[in-house]
C-alpha positions, 0 to 999 in steps of 0.5 A: 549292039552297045551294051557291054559284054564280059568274057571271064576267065575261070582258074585264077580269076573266078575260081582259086583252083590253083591248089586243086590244079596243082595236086592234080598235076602232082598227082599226075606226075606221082604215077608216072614217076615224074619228079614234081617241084611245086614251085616251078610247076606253079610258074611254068603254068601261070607263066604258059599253060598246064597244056604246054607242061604236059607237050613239054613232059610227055616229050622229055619223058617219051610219054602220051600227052593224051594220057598225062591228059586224062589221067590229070582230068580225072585227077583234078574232076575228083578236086571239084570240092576243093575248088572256091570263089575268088574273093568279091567273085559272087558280088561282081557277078551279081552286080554285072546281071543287075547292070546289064552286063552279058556275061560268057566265059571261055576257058582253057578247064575242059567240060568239069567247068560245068559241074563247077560253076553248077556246085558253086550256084553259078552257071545261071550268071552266063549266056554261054560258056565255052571250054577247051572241049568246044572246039576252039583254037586255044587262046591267044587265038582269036577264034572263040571270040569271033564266034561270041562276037558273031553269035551275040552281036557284042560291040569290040569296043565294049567287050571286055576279056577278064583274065590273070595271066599275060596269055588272057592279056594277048588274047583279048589284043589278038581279039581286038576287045578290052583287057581287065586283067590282074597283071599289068600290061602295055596293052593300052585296052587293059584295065589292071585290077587288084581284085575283082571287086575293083571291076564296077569302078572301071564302069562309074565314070562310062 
């Protein structure tokens, strides 16, 4: 019931896959004929969410956001290559199995989230890994971590929600948990990091 636990975060936090996502959704955008502004795609979707872009364009456009979805699904599945490790990603993974530290993700990426984490050699790191295809509320609902916290008996108090958006930040508060997260926040259970290898830091003074 004590050891620490982390949930991770994939885009952004693990994986720089922002590129691949965001040629996906220009892509995506090219075949129906919808005037694509990288920039402002690329605040909109750290800001919210790809999900949200997609409610909002299919609205605006009288569009199936079903379909946007699957066209930008097969879109980004055939970017997988394209998609690296964030720096220090591999060493802080690795530190944490050599600790102790459980580690799960839970991700807003659908199911190409294990054929990325296979190809890049790291699927063995996680207990388990949820995508948006489990079947959970997407975040900042709380409901995926009531089911790790459920299923594996992890302490609130030591376990940690890392992320790089406000979204991850909210989502860990709503969940009750710790925060470590690239952004700052007024959240007083997050840690702010500048880059990943910063995390086993946080841990030498515990």
């Amino acid at each position: 019931m004590q050891k620490t636990a982390f949930i991770w975060d994939l885009d952004g936090t693990l994986l720089d896959s922002y590129e691949a996502i965001l040629s996906g959704i220009e892509e995506t955008f090219a075949q129906f004929s919808i005037p694509y502004d990288k920039e402002q795609v690329r605040e909109f979707i750290l800001k919210y969410s790809v999900q949200d872009l997609l409610v909002q364009v299919a609205e605006e456009r009288k569009l199936d956001v079903e379909v946007l979805n699957q066209v930008r699904a097969q879109s980004l599945a055939e970017k997988n290559a394209q998609v690296v490790l964030m720096p220090g990603a591999r060493d802080v993974l690795t530190w944490a199995d050599q600790v102790g530290i459980q580690q799960f993700v839970y991700t807003h990426k659908g199911d190409n989230a294990f054929a990325i984490l296979r190809d890049l050699g790291l699927e063995s790191y996680f207990t388990e890994i949820l995508t948006s295809q489990s079947g959970f509320a997407r975040k900042p609902s709380l409901e995926a971590t009531i089911y790790l916290l459920d299923k594996y008996q992890l302490n609130p108090e030591k376990t940690y929600y890392i992320g790089d958006r406000t979204l991850d930040v909210e989502f860990a508060q709503n969940s009750g948990i710790r925060s470590i997260n690239f952004l700052e926040s007024t959240y007083e259970g997050n840690h702010r990091i500048q880059v990943l290898t910063d995390i086993p830091h946080i841990f030498e003074s515990k």
